[in-house]
C-alpha positions as CSV (number, residue, x, y, z in Angstrom):
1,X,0.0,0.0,0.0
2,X,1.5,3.4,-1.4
3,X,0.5,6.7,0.2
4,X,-0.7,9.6,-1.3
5,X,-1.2,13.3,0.4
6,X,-4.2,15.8,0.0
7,X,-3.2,18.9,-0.6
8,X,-3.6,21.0,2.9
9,X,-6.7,23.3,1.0
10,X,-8.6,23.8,4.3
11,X,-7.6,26.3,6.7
12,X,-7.4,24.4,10.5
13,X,-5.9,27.1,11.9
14,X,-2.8,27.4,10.4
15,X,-3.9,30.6,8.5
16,X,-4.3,31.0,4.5
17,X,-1.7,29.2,2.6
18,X,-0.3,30.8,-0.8
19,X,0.8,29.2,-3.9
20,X,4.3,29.4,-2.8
21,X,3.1,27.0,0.3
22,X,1.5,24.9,-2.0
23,X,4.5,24.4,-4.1
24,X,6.6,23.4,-1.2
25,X,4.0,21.4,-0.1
26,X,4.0,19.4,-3.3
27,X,7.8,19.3,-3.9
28,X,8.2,17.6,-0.4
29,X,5.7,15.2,-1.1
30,X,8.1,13.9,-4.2
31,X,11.3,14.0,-1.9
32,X,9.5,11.8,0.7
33,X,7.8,9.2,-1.8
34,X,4.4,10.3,-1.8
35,X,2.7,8.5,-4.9
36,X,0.2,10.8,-5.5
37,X,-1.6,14.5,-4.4
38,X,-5.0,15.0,-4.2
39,X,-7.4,17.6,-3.7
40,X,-11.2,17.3,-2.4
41,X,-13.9,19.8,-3.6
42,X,-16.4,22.2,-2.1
43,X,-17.9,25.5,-3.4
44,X,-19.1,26.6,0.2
45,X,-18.1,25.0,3.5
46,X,-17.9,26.0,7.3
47,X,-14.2,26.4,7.0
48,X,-12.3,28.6,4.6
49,X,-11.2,26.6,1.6
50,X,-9.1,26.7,-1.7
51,X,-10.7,25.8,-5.2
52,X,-9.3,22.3,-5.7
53,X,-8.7,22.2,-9.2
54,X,-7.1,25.5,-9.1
55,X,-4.5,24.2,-6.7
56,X,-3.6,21.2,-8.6
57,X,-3.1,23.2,-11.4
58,X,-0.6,25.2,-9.2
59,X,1.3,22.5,-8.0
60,X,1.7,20.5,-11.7
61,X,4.9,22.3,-12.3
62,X,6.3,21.5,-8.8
63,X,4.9,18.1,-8.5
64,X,7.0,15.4,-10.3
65,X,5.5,12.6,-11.7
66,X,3.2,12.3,-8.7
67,X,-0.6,11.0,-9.9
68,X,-2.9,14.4,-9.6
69,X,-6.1,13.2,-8.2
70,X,-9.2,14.8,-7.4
71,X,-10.9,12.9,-4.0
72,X,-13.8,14.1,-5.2
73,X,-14.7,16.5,-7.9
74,X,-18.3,17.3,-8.4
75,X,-19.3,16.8,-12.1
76,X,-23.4,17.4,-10.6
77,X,-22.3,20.7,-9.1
78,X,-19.5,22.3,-11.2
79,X,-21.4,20.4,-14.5
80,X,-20.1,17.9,-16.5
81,X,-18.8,20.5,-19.5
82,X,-16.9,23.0,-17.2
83,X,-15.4,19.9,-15.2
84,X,-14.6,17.7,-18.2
85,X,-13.0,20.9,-19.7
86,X,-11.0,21.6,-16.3
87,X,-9.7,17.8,-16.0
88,X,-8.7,18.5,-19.7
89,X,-6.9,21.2,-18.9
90,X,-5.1,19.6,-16.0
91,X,-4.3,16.5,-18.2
92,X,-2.6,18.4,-20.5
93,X,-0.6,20.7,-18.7
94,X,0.6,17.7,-16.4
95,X,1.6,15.8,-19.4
96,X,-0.9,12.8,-18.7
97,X,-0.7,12.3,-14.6
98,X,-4.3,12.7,-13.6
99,X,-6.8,10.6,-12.3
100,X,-10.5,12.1,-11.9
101,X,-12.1,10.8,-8.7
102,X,-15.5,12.1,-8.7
103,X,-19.2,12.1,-6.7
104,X,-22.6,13.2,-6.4
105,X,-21.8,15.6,-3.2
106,X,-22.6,15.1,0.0
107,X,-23.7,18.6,0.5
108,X,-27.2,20.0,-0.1
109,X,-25.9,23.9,-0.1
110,X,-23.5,23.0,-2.6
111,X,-26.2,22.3,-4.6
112,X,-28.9,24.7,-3.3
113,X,-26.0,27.5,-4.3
114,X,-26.0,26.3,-8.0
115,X,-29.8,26.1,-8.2
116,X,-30.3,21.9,-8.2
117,X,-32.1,19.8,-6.5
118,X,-30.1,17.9,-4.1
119,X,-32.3,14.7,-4.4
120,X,-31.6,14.6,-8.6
121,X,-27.8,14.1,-7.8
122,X,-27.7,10.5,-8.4
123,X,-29.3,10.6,-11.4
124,X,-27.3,13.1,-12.4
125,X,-24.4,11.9,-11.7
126,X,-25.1,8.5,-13.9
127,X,-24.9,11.0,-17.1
128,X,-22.6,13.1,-15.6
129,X,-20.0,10.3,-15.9
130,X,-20.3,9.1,-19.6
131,X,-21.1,12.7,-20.3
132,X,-17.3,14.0,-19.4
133,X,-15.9,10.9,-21.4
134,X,-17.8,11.8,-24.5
135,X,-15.8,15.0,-24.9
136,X,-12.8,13.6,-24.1
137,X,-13.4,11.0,-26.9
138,X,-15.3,13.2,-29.2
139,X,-17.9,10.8,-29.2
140,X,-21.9,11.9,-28.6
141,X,-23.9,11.2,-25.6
142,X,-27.6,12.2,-25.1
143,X,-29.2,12.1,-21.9
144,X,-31.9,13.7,-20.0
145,X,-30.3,16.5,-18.3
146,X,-26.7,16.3,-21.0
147,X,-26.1,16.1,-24.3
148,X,-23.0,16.0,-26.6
149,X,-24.2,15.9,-29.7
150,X,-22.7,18.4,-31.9
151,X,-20.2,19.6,-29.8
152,X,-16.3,19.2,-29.9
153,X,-13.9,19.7,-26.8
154,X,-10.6,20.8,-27.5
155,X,-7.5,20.4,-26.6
156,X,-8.2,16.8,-25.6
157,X,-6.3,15.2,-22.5
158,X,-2.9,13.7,-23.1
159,X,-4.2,10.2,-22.2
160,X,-5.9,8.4,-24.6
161,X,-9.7,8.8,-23.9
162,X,-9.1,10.9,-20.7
163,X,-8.3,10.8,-17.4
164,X,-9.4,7.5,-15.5
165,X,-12.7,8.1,-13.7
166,X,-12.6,6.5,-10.1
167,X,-16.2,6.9,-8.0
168,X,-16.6,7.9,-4.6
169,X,-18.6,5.5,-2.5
170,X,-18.9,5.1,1.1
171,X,-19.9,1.2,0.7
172,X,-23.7,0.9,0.3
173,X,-24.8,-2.1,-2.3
174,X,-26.0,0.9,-4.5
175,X,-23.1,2.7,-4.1
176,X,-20.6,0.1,-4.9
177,X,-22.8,-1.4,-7.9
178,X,-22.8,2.3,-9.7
179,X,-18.9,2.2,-8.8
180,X,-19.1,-1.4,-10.8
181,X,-21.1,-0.3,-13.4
182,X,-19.5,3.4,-14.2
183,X,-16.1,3.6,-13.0
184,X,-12.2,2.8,-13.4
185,X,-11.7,2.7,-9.8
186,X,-12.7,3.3,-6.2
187,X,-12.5,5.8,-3.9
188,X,-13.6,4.9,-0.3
189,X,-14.3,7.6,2.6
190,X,-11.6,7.7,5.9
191,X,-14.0,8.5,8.1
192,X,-16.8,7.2,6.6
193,X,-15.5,3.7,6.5
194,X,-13.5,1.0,8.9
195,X,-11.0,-1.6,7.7
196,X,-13.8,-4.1,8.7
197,X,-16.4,-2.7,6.1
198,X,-14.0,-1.5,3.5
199,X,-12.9,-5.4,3.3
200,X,-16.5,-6.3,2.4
201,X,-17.5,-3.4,0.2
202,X,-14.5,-4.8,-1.9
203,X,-15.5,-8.0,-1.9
204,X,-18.9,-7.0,-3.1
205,X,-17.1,-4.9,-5.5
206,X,-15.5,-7.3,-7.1
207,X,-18.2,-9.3,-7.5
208,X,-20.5,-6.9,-8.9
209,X,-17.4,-6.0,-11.2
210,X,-17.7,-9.5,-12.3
211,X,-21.1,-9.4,-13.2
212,X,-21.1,-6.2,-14.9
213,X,-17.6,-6.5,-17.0
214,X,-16.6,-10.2,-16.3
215,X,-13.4,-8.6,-15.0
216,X,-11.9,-9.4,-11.7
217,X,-10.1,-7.7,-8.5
218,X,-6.8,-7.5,-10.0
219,X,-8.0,-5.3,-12.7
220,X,-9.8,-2.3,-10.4
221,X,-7.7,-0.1,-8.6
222,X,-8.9,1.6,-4.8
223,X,-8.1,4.1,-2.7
224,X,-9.2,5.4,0.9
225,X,-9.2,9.3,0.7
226,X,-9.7,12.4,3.6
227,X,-7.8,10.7,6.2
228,X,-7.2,13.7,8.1
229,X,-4.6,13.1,10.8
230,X,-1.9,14.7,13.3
231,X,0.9,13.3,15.1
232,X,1.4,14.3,18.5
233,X,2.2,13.0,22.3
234,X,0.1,15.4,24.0
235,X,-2.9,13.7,24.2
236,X,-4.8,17.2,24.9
237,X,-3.9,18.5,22.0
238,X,-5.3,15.8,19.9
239,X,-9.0,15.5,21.8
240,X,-9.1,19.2,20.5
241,X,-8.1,18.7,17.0
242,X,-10.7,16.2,17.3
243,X,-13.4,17.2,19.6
244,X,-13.1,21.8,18.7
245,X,-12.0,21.6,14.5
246,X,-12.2,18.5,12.6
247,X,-15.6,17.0,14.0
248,X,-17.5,20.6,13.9
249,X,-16.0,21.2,10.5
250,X,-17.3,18.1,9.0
251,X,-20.8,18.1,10.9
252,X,-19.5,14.3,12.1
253,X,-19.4,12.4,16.0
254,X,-16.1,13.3,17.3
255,X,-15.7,9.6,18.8
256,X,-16.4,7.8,15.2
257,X,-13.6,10.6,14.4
258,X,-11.2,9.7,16.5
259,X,-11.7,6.1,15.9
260,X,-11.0,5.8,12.6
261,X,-8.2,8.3,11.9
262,X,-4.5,9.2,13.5
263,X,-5.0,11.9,15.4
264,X,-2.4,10.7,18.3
265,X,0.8,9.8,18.6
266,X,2.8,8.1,15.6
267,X,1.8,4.5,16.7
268,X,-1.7,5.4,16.0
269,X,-1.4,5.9,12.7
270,X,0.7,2.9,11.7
271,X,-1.9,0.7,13.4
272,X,-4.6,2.6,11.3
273,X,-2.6,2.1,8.4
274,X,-1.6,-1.5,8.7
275,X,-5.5,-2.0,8.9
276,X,-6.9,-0.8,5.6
277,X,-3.9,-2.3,4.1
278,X,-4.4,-5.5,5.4
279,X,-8.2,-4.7,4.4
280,X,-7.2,-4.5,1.2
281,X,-6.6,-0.5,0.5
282,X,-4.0,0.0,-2.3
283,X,-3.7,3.5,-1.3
284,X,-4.4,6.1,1.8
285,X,-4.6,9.7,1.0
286,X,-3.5,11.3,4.6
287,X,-4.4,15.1,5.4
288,X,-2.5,17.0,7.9
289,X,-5.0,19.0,10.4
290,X,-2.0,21.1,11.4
291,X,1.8,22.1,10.4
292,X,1.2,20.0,7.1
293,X,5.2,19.9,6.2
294,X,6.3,18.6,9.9
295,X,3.3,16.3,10.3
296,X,4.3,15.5,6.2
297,X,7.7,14.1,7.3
298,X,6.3,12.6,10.6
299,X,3.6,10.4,8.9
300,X,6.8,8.7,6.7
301,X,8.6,7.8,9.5
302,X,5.1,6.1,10.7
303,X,4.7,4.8,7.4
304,X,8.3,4.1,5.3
305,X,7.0,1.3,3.4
């Protein structure tokens, strides 16, 4: 199991970072053999944050050959066209390293904001999905709410056909069937998810892969993304990352928080780790809450696989 790293995009109290930060940020991620860097998307949320896409595009320079994956992107919100366009984009000026992890939302004022109906996003999001590989491919698509037809994208991504399209899914037998049916790979939830759970989703996974492609395990890639974490001794300073920013900023039960990410000492997280992996996970995407270079550096030593 390889590790990737979110890009730190949400402000936990370190202040507002600048592009300069997030080029450090990227260019020690390749020194420490990070696989991959990621950014998650939000138009409005509780906690200042940076447009994902634009800071992927600001790190492609500094970046290496690191994978540049968004964990997710929100083809239902943004649309299909202006996100198909933006992955493009990205493709091409990264010289082919991208990898579009995408998903409904999971917020209704992102979608209230844009003027949709929150309860349309799945069905949506079915068109969404062969809608943003039509214009990669040049190919038409007609659906209910997209269409196509007549229209050509250009430049096209520098891979063939685009970008692989991984689906997020949190593990219900809907969920991971539309991942099945519609995707390249899969993109589990941190703190959405145990090792437990993640082991049987992909076991149902593969077997509704199976039945939709006749394809099996070794040819779908996963990964387990927004594992926010902090290493630290002091054990009051990690109930308060916990219990005063990261469980108010994501509306979720401190407890089932601190649970099922690393915010602790450096133990903590290899024991987390060594879970999913032996769950399965091909790859964690980690998030530093705080003092994202240190904790950058820190989370290798935990992890030097």
């Amino acid at each position: 199991m390889d590790l990737g790293a979110h890009l730190p995009l949400i402000d936990f109290g370190d202040g507002p970072l600048s592009a300069a930060d997030l080029t450090s940020y990227a260019r020690r991620c390749v020194g420490l053999g990070y696989t991959a860097i990621a950014a998650n998307d939000h138009l409005v949320f509780p906690r200042p944050w940076l447009d994902g896409l634009t800071a992927l595009a600001t790190v492609a320079d500094s970046s290496g050959a690191l994978t540049l994956a968004t964990t997710v992107a929100l083809p239902v919100v943004r649309g299909p066209v202006g996100l198909a366009k933006a992955l493009a984009s990205l493709d091409v000026l990264s010289e082919g390293r991208v990898v579009a992890g995408v998903g409904p939302g999971s917020s209704p004022l992102d979608h209230a904001v844009v003027g949709l109906d929150y309860a349309e996003r799945w069905r949506r999001l079915d068109e969404a999905v062969p809608t943003m590989r039509a214009l990669w491919r040049g190919e038409p698509y007609d659906g209910h709410f997209y269409s196509t037809r007549g229209t050509t994208m250009t430049p096209t991504p520098s891979q063939p056909g685009g970008p692989p399209i991984w689906l997020g899914s949190w593990g219900s037998v809907a969920g991971l069937r539309r991942v099945a049916d519609l995707a390249d790979g899969w993109l589990a939830s941190a703190y959405h998810i145990t090792p437990s759970s993640f082991a049987a989703a992909k076991t149902r996974l593969t077997e509704d892969r199976r039945a939709a492609t006749g394809q099996g395990e070794g040819s779908f890639p996963n990964a387990v993304a927004s594992f926010f974490f902090h290493i630290t001794d002091r054990r009051a300073v990690a109930e308060h990352l916990v219990d005063d920013v990261l469980a108010p900023a994501l509306n979720r039960d401190p407890e089932v928080l601190a649970d099922r990410l690393a915010v602790g000492p450096s133990e903590l997280l290899t024991e987390r780790l060594t879970a999913l992996r032996d769950a399965g996970a091909q790859r964690v995407y980690l998030w530093p809450l705080r003092d994202p270079l240190p904790q950058l550096e820190l989370a290798r030593r935990a992890w030097p696989d």
